[in-house]
PQR file of N, CA, C, O and H, with PARSE charges and radii, in Angstrom:
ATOM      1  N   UNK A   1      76.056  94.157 124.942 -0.4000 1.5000
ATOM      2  CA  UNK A   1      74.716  94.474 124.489 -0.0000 2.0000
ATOM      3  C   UNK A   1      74.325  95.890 124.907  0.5500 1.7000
ATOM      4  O   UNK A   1      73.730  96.704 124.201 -0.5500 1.4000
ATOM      5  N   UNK A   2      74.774  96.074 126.242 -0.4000 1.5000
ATOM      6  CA  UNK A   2      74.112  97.866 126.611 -0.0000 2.0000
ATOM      7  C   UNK A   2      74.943  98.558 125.620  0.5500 1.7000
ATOM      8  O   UNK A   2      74.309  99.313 124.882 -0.5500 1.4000
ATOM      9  H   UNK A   2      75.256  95.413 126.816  0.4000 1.0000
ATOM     10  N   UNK A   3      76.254  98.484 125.417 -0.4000 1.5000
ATOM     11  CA  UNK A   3      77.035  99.264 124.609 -0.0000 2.0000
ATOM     12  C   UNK A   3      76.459  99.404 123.227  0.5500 1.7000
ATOM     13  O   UNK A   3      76.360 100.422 122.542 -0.5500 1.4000
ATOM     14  H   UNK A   3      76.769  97.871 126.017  0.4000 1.0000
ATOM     15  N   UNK A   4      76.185  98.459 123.024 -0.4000 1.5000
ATOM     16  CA  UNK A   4      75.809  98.368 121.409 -0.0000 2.0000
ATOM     17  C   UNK A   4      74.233  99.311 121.631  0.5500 1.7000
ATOM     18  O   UNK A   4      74.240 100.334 120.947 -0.5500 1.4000
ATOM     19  H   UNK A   4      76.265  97.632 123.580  0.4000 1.0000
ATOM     20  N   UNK A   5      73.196  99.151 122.295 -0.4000 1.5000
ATOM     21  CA  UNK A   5      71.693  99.732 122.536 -0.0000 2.0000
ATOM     22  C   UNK A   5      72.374 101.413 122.905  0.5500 1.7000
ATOM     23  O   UNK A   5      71.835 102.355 122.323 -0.5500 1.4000
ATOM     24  H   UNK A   5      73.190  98.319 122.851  0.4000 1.0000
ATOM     25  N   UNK A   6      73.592 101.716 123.908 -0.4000 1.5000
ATOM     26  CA  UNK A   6      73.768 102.873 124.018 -0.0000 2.0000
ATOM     27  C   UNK A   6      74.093 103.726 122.830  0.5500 1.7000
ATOM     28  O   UNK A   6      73.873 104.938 122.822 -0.5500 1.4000
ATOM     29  H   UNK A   6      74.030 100.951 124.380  0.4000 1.0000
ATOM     30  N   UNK A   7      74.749 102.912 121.582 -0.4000 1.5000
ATOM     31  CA  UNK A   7      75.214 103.819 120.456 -0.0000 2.0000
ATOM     32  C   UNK A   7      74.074 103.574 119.530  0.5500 1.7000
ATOM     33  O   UNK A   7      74.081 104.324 118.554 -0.5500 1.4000
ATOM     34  H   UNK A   7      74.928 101.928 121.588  0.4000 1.0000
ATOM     35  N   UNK A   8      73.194 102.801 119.580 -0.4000 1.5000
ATOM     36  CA  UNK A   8      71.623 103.199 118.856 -0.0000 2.0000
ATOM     37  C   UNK A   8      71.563 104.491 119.783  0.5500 1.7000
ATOM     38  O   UNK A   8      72.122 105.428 119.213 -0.5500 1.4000
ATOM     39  H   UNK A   8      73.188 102.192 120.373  0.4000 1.0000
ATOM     40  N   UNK A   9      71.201 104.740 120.682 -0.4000 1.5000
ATOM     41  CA  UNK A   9      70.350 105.557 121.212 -0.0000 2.0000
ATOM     42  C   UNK A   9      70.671 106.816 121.220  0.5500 1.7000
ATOM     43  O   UNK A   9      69.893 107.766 121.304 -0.5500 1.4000
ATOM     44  H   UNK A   9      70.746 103.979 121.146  0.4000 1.0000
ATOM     45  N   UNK A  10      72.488 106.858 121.082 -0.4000 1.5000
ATOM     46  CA  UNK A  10      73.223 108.245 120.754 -0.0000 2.0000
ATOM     47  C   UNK A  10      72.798 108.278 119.087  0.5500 1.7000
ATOM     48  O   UNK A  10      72.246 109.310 118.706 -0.5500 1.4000
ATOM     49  H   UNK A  10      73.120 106.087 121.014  0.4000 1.0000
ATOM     50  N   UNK A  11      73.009 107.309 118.194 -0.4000 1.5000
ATOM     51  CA  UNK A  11      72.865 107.748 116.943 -0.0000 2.0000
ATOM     52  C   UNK A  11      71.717 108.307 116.227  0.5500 1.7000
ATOM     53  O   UNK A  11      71.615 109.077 115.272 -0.5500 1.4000
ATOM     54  H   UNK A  11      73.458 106.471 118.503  0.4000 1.0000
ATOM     55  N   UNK A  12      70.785 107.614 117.065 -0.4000 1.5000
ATOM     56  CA  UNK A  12      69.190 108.232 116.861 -0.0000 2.0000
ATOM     57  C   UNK A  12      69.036 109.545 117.085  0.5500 1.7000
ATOM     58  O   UNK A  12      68.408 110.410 116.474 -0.5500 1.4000
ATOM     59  H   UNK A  12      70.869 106.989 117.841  0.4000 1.0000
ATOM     60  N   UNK A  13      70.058 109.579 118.570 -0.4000 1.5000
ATOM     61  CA  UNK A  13      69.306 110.938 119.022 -0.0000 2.0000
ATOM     62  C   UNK A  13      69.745 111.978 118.580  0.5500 1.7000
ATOM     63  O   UNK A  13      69.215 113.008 118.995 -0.5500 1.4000
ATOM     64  H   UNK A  13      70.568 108.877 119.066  0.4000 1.0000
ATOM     65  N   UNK A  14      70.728 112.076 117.706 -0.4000 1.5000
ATOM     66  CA  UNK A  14      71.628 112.743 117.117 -0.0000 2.0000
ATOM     67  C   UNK A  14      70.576 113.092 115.378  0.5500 1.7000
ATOM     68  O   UNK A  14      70.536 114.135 114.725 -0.5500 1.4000
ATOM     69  H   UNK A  14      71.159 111.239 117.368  0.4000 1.0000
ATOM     70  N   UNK A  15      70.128 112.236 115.209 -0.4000 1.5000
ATOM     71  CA  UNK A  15      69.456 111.959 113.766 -0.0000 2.0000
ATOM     72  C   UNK A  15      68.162 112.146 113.845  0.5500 1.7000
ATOM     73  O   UNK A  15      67.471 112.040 112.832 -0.5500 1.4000
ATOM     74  H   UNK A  15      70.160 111.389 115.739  0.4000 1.0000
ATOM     75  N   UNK A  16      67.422 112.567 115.504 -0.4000 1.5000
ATOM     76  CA  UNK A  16      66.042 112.847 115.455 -0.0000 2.0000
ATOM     77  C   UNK A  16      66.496 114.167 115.447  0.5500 1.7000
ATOM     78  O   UNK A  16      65.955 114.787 114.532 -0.5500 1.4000
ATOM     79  H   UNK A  16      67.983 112.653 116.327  0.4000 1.0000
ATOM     80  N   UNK A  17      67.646 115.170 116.415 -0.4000 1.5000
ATOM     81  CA  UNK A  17      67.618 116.267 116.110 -0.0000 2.0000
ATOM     82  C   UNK A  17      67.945 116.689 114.463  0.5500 1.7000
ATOM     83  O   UNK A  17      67.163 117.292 113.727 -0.5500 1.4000
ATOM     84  H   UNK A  17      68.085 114.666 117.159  0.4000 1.0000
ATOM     85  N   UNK A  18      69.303 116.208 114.107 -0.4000 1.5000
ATOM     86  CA  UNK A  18      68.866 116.558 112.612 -0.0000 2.0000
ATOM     87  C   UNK A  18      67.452 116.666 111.690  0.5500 1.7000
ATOM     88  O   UNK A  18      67.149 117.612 110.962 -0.5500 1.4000
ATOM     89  H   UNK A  18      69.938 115.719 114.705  0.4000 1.0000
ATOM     90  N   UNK A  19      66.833 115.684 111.877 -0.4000 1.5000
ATOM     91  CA  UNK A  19      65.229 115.725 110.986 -0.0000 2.0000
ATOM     92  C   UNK A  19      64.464 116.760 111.444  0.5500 1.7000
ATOM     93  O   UNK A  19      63.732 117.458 110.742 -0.5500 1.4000
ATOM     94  H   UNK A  19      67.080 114.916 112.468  0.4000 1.0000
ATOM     95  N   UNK A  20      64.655 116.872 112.770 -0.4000 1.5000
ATOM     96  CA  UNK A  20      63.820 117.877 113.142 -0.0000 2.0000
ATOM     97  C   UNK A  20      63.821 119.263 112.649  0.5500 1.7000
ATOM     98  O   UNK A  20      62.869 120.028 112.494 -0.5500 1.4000
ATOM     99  H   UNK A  20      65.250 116.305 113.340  0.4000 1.0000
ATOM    100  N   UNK A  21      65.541 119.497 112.352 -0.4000 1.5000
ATOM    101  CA  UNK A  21      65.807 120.641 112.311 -0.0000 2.0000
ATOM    102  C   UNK A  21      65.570 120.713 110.935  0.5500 1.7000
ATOM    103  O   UNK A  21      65.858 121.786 110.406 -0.5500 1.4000
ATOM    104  H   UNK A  21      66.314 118.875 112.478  0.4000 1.0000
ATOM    105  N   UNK A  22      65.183 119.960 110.339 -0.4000 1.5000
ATOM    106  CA  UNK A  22      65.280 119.677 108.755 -0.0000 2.0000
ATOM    107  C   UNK A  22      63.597 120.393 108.158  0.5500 1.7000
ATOM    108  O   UNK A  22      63.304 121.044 107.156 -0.5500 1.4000
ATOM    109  H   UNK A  22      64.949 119.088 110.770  0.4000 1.0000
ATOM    110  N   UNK A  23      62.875 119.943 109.197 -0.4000 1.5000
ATOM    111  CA  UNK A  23      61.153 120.642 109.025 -0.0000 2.0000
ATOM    112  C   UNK A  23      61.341 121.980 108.990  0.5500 1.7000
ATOM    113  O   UNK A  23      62.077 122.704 109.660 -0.5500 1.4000
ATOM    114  H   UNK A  23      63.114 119.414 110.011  0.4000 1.0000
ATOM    115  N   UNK A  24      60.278 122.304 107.777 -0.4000 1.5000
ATOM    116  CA  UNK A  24      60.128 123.997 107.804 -0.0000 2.0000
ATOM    117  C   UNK A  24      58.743 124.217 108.571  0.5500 1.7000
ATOM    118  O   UNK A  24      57.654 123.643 108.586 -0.5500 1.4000
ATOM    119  H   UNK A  24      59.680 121.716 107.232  0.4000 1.0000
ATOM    120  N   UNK A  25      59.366 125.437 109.261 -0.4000 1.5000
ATOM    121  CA  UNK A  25      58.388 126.117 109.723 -0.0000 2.0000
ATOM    122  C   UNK A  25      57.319 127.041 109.104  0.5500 1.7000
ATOM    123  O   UNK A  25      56.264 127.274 109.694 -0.5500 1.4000
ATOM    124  H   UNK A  25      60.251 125.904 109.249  0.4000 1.0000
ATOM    125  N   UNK A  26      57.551 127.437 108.183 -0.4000 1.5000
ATOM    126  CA  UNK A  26      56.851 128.463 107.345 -0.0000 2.0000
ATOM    127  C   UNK A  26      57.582 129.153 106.226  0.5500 1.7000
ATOM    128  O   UNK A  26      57.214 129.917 105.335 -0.5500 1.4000
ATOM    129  H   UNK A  26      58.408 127.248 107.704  0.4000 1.0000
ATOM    130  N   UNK A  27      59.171 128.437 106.693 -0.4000 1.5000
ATOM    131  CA  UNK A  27      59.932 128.590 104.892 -0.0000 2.0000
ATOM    132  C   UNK A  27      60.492 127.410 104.707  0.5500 1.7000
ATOM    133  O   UNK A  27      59.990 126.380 105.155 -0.5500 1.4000
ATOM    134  H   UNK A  27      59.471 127.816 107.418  0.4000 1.0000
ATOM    135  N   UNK A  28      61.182 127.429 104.278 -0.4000 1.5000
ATOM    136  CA  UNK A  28      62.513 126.072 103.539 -0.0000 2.0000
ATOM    137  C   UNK A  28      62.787 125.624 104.898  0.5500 1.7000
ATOM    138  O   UNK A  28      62.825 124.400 105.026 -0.5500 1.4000
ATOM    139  H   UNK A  28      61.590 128.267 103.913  0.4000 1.0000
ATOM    140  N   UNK A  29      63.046 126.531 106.256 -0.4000 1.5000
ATOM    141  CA  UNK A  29      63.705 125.930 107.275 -0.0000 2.0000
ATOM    142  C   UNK A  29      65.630 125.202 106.957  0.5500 1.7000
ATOM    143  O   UNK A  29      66.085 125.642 105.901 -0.5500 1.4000
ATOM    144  H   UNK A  29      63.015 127.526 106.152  0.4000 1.0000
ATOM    145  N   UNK A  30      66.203 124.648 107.405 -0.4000 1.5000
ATOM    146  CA  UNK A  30      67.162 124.540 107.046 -0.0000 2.0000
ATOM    147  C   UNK A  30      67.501 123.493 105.947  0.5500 1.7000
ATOM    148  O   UNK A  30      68.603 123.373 105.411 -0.5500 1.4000
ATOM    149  H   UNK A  30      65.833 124.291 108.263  0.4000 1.0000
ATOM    150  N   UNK A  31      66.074 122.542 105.619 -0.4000 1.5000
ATOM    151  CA  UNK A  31      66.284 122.317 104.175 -0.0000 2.0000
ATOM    152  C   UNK A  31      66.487 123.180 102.878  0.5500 1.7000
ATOM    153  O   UNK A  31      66.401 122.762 101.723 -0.5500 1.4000
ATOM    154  H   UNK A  31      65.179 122.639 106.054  0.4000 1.0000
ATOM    155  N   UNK A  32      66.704 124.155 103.185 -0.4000 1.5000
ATOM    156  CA  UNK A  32      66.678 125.010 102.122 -0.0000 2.0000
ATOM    157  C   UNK A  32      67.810 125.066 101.641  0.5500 1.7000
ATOM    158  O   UNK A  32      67.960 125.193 100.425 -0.5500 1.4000
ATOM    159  H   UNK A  32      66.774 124.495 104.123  0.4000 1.0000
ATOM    160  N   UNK A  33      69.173 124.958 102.762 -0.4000 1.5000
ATOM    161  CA  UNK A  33      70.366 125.638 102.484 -0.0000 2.0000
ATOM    162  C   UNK A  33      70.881 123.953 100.887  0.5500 1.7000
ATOM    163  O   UNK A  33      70.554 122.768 100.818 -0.5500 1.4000
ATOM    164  H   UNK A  33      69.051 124.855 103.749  0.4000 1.0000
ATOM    165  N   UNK A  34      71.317 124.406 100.439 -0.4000 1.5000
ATOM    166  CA  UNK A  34      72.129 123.945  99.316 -0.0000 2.0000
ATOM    167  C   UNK A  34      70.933 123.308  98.390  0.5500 1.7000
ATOM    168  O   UNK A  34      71.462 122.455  97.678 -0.5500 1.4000
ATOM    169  H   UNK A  34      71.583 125.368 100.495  0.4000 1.0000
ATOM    170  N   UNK A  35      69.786 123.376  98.174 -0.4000 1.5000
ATOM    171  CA  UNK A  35      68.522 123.465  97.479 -0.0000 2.0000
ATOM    172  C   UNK A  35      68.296 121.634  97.762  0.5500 1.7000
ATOM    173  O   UNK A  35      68.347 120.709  96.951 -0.5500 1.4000
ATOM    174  H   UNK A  35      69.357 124.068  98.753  0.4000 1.0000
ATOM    175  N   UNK A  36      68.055 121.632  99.155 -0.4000 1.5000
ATOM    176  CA  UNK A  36      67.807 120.103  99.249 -0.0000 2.0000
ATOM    177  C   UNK A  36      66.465 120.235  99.701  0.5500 1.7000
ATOM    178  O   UNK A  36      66.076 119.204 100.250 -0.5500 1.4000
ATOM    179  H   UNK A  36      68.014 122.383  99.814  0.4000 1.0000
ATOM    180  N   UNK A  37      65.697 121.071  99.662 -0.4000 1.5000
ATOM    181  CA  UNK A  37      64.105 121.272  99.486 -0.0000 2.0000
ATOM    182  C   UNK A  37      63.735 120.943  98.429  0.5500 1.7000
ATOM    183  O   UNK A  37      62.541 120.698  98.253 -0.5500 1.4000
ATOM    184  H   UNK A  37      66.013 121.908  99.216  0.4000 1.0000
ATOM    185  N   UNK A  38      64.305 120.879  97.801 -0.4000 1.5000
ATOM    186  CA  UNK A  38      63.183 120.027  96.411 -0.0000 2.0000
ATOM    187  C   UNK A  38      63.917 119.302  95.644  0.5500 1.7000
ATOM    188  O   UNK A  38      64.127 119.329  94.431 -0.5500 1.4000
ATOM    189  H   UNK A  38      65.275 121.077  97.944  0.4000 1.0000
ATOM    190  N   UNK A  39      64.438 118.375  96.836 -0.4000 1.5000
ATOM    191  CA  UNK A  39      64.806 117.044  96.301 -0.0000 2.0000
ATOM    192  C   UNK A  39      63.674 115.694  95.520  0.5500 1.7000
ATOM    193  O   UNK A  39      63.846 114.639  94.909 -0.5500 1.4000
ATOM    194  H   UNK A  39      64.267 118.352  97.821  0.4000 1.0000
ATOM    195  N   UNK A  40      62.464 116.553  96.017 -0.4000 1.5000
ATOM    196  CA  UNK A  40      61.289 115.143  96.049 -0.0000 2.0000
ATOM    197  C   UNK A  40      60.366 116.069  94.737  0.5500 1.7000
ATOM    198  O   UNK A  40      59.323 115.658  94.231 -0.5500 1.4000
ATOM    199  H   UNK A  40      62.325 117.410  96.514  0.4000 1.0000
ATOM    200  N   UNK A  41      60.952 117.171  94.438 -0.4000 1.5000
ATOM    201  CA  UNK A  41      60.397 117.534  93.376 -0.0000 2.0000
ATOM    202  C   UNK A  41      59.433 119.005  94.104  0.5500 1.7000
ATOM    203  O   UNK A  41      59.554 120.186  93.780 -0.5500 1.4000
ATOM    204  H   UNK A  41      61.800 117.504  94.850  0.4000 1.0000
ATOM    205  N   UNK A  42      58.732 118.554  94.892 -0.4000 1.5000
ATOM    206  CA  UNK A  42      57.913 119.567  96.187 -0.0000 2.0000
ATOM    207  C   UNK A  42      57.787 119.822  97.455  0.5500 1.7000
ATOM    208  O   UNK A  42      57.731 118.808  98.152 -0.5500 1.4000
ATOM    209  H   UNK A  42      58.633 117.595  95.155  0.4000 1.0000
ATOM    210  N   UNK A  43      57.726 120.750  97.966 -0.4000 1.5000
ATOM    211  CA  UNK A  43      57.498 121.245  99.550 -0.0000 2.0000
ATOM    212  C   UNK A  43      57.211 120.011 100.246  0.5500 1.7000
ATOM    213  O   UNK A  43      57.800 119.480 101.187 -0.5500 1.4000
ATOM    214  H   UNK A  43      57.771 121.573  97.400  0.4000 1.0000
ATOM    215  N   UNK A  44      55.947 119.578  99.439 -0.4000 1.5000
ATOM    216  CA  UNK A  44      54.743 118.573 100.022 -0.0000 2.0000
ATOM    217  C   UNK A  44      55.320 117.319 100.153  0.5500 1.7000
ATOM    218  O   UNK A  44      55.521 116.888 101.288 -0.5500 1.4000
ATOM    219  H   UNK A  44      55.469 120.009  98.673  0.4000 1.0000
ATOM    220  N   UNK A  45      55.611 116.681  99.209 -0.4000 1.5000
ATOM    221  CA  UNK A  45      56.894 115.237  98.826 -0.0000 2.0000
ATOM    222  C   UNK A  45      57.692 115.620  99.938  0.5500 1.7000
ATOM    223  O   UNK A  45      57.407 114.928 100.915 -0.5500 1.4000
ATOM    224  H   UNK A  45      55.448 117.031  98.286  0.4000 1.0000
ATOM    225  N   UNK A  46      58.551 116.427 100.156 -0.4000 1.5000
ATOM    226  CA  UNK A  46      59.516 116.460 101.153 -0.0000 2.0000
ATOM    227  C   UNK A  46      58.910 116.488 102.786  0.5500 1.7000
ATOM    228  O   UNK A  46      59.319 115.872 103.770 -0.5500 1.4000
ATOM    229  H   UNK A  46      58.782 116.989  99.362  0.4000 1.0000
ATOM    230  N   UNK A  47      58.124 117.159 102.690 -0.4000 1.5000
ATOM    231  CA  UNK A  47      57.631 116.911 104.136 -0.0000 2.0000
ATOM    232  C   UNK A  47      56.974 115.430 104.581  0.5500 1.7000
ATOM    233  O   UNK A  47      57.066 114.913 105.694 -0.5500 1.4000
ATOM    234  H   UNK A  47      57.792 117.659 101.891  0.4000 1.0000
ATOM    235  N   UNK A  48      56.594 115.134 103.931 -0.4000 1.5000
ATOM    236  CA  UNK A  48      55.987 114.068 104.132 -0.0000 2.0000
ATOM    237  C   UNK A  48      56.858 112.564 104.672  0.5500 1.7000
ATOM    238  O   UNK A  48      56.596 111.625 105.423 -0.5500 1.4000
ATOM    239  H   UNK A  48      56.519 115.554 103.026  0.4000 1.0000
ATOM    240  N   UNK A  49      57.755 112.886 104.000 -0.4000 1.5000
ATOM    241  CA  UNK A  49      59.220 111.873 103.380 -0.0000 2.0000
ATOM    242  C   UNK A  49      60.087 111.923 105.137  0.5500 1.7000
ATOM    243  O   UNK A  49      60.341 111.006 105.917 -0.5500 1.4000
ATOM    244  H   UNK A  49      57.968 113.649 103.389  0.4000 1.0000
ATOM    245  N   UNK A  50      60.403 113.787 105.247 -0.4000 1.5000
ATOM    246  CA  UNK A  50      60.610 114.149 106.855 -0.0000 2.0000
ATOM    247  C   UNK A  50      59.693 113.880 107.730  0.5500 1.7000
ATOM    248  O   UNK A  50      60.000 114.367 108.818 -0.5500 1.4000
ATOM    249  H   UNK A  50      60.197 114.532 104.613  0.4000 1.0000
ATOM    250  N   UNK A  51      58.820 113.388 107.746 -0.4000 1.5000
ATOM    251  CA  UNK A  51      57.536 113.327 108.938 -0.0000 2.0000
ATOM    252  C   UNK A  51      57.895 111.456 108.935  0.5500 1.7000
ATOM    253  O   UNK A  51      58.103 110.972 110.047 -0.5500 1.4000
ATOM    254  H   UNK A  51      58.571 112.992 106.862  0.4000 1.0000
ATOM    255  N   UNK A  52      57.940 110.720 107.996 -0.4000 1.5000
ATOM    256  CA  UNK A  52      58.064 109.327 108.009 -0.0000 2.0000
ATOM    257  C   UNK A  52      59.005 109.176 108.263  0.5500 1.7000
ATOM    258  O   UNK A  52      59.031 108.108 108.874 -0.5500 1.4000
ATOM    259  H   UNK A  52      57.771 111.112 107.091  0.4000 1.0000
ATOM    260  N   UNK A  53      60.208 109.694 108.184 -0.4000 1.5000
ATOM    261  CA  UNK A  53      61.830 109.531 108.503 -0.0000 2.0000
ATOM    262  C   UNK A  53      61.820 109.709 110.110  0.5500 1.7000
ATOM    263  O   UNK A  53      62.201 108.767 110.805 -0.5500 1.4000
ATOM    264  H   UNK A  53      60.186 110.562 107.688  0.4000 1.0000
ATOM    265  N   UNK A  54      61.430 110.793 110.640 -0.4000 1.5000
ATOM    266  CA  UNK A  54      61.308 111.613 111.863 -0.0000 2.0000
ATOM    267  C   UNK A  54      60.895 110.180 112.533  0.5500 1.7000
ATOM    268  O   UNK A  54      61.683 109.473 113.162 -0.5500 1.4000
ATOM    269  H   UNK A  54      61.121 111.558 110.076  0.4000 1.0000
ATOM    270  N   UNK A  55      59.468 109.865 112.280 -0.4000 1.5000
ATOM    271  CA  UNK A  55      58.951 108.919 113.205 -0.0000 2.0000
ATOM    272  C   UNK A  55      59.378 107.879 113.093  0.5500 1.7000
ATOM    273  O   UNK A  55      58.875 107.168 113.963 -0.5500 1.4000
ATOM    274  H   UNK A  55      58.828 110.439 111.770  0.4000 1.0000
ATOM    275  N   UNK A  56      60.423 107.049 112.162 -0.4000 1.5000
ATOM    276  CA  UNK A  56      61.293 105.832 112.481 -0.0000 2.0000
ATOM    277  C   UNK A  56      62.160 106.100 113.244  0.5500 1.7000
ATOM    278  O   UNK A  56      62.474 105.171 113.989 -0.5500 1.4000
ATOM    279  H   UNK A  56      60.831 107.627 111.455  0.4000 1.0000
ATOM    280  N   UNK A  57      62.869 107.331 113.408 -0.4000 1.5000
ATOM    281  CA  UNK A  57      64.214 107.617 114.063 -0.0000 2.0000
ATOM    282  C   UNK A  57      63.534 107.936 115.859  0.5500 1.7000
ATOM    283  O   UNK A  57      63.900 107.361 116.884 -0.5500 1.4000
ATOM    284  H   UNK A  57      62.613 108.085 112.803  0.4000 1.0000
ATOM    285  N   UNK A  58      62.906 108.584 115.778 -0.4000 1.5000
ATOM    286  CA  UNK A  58      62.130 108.461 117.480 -0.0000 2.0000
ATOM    287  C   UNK A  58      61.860 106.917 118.091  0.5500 1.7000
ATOM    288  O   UNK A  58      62.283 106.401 119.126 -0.5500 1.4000
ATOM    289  H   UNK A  58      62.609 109.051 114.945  0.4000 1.0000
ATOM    290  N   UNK A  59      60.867 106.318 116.889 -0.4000 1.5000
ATOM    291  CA  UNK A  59      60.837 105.114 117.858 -0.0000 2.0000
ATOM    292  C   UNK A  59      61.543 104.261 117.846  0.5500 1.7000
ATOM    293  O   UNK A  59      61.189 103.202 118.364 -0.5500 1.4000
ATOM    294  H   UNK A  59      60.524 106.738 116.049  0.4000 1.0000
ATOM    295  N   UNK A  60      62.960 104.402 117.184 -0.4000 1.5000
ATOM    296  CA  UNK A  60      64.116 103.612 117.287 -0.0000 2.0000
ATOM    297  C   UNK A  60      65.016 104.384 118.660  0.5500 1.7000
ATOM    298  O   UNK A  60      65.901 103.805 119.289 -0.5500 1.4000
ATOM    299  H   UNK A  60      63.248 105.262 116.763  0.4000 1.0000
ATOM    300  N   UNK A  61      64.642 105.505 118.867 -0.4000 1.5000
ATOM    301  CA  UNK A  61      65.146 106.078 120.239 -0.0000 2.0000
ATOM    302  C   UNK A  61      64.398 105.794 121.322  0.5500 1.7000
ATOM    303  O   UNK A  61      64.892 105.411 122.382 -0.5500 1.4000
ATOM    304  H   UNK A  61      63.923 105.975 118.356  0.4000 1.0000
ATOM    305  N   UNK A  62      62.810 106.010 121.075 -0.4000 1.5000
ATOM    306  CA  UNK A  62      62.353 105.558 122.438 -0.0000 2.0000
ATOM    307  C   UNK A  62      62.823 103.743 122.620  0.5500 1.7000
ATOM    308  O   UNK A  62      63.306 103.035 123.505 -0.5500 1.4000
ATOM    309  H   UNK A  62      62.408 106.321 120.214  0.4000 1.0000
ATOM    310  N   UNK A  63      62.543 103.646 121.799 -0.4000 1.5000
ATOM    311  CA  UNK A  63      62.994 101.396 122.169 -0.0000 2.0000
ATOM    312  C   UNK A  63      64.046 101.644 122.863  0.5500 1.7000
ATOM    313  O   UNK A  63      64.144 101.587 124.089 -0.5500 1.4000
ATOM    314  H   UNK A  63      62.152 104.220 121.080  0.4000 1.0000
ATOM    315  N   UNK A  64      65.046 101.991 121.914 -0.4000 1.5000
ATOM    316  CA  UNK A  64      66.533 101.497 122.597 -0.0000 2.0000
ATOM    317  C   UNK A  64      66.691 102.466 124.299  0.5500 1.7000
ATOM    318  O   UNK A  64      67.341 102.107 125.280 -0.5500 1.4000
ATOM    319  H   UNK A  64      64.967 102.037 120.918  0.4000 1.0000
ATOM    320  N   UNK A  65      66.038 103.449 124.175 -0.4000 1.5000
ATOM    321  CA  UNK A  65      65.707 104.017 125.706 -0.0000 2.0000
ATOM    322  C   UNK A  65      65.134 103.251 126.725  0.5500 1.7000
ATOM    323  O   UNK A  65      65.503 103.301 127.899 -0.5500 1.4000
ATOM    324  H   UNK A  65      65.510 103.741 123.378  0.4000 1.0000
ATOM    325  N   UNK A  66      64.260 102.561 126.306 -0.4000 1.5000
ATOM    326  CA  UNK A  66      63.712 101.457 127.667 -0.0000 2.0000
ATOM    327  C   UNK A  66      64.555 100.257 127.335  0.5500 1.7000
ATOM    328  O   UNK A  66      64.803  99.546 128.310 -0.5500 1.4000
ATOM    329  H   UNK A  66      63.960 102.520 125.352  0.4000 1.0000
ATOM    330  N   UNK A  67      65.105  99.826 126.059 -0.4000 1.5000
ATOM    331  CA  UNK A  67      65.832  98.265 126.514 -0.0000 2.0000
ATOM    332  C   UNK A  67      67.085  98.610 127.530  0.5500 1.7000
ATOM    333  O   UNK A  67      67.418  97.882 128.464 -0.5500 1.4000
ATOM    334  H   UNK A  67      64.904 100.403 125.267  0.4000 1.0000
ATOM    335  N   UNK A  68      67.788  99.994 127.136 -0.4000 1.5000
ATOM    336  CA  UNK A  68      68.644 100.329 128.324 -0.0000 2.0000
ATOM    337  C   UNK A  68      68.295 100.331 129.179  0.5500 1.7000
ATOM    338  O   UNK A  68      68.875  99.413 129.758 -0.5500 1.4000
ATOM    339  H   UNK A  68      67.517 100.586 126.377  0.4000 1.0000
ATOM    340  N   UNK A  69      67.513 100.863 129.942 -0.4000 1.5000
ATOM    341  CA  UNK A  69      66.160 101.249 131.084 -0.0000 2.0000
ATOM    342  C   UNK A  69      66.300 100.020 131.697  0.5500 1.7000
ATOM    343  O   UNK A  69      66.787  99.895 132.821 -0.5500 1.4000
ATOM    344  H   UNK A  69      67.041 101.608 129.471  0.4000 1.0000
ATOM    345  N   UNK A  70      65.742  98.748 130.752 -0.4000 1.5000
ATOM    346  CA  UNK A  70      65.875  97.847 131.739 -0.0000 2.0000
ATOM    347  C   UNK A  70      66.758  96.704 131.818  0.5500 1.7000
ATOM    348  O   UNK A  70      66.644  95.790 132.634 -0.5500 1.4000
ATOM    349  H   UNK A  70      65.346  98.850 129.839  0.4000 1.0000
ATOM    350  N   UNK A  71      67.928  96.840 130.639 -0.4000 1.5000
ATOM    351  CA  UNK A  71      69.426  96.207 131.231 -0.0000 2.0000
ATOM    352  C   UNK A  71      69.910  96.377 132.169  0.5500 1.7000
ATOM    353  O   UNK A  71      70.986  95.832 132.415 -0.5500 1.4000
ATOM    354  H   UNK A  71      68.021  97.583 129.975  0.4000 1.0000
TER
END
C-alpha cells in the first residue's frame, strides 16, 4: 500500500510540475511550443481547463502526502 500511495505521489508530482509549467505568464508560456495553446479554440478555454487540471493533480498530491505521512 505505501508503495502503491508513493508512486501516486511521484506521479502527481511530476504532473503538477508539468501543468504548472504549462500556465502562461503573459504569453503562450510553454503551451505555445507545437500550437497546443489553442487546443480549446482560446487563451481563455485553455486556461481555465489548466487551472481545473492543476487543482485535481495537487490535491491528489497533497492526499497521497499525508496517507504516506501517516502509514
Amino acid at each position: 500500500m505505501k508503495t502503491f500511495l508513493l508512486l501516486v505521489q511521484i506521479i502527481s508530482g511530476l504532473g503538477l510540475i508539468v501543468t504548472v509549467l504549462l500556465h502562461s505568464a503573459k504569453g503562450e508560456g510553454l503551451g505555445g511550443i507545437g500550437g497546443t495553446a489553442h487546443i480549446f479554440g482560446s487563451q481563455k478555454g485553455l486556461e481555465e481547463g489548466l487551472n481545473r487540471l492543476t487543482t485535481i493533480i495537487a490535491v491528489t498530491f497533497i492526499a497521497a502526502s499525508i496517507l504516506v505521512m501517516l502509514i
